[in-house]
C-alpha positions, 0 to 999 in steps of 0.5 A: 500500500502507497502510504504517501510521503506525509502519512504519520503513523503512531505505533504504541508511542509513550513519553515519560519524564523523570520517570515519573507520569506519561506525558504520551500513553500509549498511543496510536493513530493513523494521519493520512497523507495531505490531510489536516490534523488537529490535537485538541486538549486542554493544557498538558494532556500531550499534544504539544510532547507528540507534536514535537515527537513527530518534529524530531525535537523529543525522542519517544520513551517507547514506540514507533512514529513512521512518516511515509511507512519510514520509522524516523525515531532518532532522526533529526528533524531535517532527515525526516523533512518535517517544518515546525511553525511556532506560536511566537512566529520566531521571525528575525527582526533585522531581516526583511519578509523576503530574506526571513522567508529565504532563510533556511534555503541561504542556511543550505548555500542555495545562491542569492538570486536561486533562494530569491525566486524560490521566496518570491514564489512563496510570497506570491502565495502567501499574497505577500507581495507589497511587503517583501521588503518590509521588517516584522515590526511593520506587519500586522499580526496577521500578516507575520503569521503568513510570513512564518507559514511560508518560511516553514514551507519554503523547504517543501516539507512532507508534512508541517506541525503548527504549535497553538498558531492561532493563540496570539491572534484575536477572535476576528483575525483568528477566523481569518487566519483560520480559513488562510491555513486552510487555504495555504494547506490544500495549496501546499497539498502536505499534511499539517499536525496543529495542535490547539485547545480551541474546540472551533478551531479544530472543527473548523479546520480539520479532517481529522480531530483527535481529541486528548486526556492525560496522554491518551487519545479520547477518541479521532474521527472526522470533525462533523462525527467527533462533535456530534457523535462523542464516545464518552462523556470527556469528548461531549463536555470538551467539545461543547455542544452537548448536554450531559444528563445521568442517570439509573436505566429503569427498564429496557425495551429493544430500541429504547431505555427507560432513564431516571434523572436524579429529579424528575419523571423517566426519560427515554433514550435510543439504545446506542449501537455496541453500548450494552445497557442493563437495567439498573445500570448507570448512564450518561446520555448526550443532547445537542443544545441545538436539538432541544425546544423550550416551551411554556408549561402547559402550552405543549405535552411531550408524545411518544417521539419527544423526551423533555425535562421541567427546568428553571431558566438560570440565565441568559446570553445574547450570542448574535445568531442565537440565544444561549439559556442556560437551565436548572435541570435538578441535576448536577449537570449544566443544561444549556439550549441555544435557541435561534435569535429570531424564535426567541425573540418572538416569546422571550423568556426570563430568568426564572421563568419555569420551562419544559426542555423537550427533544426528539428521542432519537436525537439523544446519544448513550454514552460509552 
């Protein structure tokens, strides 16, 4: 099977420090070739220490990373023809967009006018052009993020690992660097390795999420599966979008469980595929937010499609498109519904208004 110069494989690969906790776990994945990879965690569950694994900039405790079906443990980072982007761009101050770009091929003793029409090609697809000759200081931020992308690109790495690159940047240029990388990925057509802590940023960008804990994959799939379909109870609550409910099954019945909440009448749950359940057993069960109803007591019953839940509205944000209101379930869970701006608008609700939360049954998820 032709893997592809860029495809990455890890293979049981584990990293302890001091000899103490692993940082990395055991792990395995799979990237392919060209495509774009986000590590999504929150800080210290590992990205970062496989990142730099695959780099060459820490060697693996145990285990086996392959790129192009070639095992490059113990390479340095130059034979394994990967480039690395960091967080502070690391431009140099003192040289201008094109000569900071055309830096590594003047380190290989590539002549002037050779390195300066490769970097002028560079810059041509980075949309640099007006600013070849300037310094970092008189670019934006945005703008020093694609002079640092086109410096890591210039020396045609198979694959490109970005460390947090969008973290300095603010909500505004963040979505529009977001759609730059993606855009400069597919032009480039290697696979890039970015690791973030950003749950939009990597549903935005990637193909392939892997989503971490304490130096174990959590679970890795697709951006759309990863969101909507969580394994576990970790990935529903990291990415968002998800309420989690618990609770004891009462009966089960071919395609559905009958739930008791911790307040509150039964609800029923679709039976998830490869998840056993037993009566008597605890669950957890996953709702998009966007799948729930809020209506008034009263005014509509819950039928045999429909699941819902008596709660109080605790609070109320005003997010542009939509409305988050945020629920008093009787639970220890936070239950959240984003409703579209215009519906609620056209009967809003206050805080402490009494409210029934209502969804489709099958919409509802066991978690493993």
């Amino acid at each position: 099977m032709d893997l592809g110069p860029g495809h990455i494989e890890l293979a049981g690969v584990y990293k302890t420090f001091d000899g103490f906790v692993n940082a990395v776990d055991g792990v395995n994945i799979k990237i392919p070739n060209g495509s774009y990879c986000c590590l999504l965690g929150p800080s210290g569950c590992g990205k970062t220490t496989i990142l730099r694994m695959i780099a060459g900039h820490e060697d693996p405790t145990g285990g086996e990373i392959l790129i192009g079906g070639e095992n490059v443990v113990g390479l340095p980072p130059v034979a394994r023809r990967t480039a690395m982007m960091f967080q502070s761009y690391a431009l140099f101050p003192h040289l201008t967009v094109r000569d900071n770009i055309a830096f590594a091929l003047r380190v290989r003793g590539m002549s002037k006018a050779e390195r300066y029409r490769v970097a002028d090609a560079m810059i041509e697809k980075v949309r640099l052009q007006e600013f070849a000759e300037r310094l970092p200081a008189q670019l934006s931020g945005g703008q020093q993020q694609r002079v640092a992308l086109a410096r890591a690109a210039i020396t045609e790495p198979r694959v490109l690992l970005l460390d947090e690159p969008l973290s300095a940047l603010d909500e505004h240029l963040r979505i529009q660097m977001r759609q730059e990388l993606r855009h400069m990925q597919r032009e480039l057509g290697i696979t890039f390795v970015h690791v973030t802590h950003t749950q939009l940023e990597a549903i935005a960008l990637a193909d392939l999420v892997v989503v971490m804990e304490k130096g174990k994959i959590r679970q890795a799939g697709p951006a759309r599966e990863v969101y909507a379909s969580p394994k576990d109870r970790y990935v529903a609550e990291f990415l968002g979008g998800q309420n989690v409910l618990s609770g004891r099954v009462e009966t089960v019945n071919g395609r559905h469980a009958l739930m008791a909440p911790p307040v509150g009448p039964g609800i029923q749950v679709p039976l998830t595929p490869g998840v056993r359940v037993d009566a008597g057993d605890s669950i957890a069960v996953a709702v998009r937010r966007d799948d729930i109803e809020l209506v008034r007591p009263g005014t509509a019953a819950a039928t045999d499609g429909t699941a819902s839940v008596a709660s109080r509205v605790t609070a109320i944000e005003y997010q542009g498109y939509f409305v988050k209101v945020m629920l008093d379930a009787g639970s220890r869970e936070d239950f959240i519904v984003y409703v579209s701006e215009r519906k609620f608008f056209s009967d809003p609700f206050d805080v402490g208004d009494v409210v029934l939360a209502t969804w489709p049954v099958d919409h509802a998820r066991i978690l493993a």
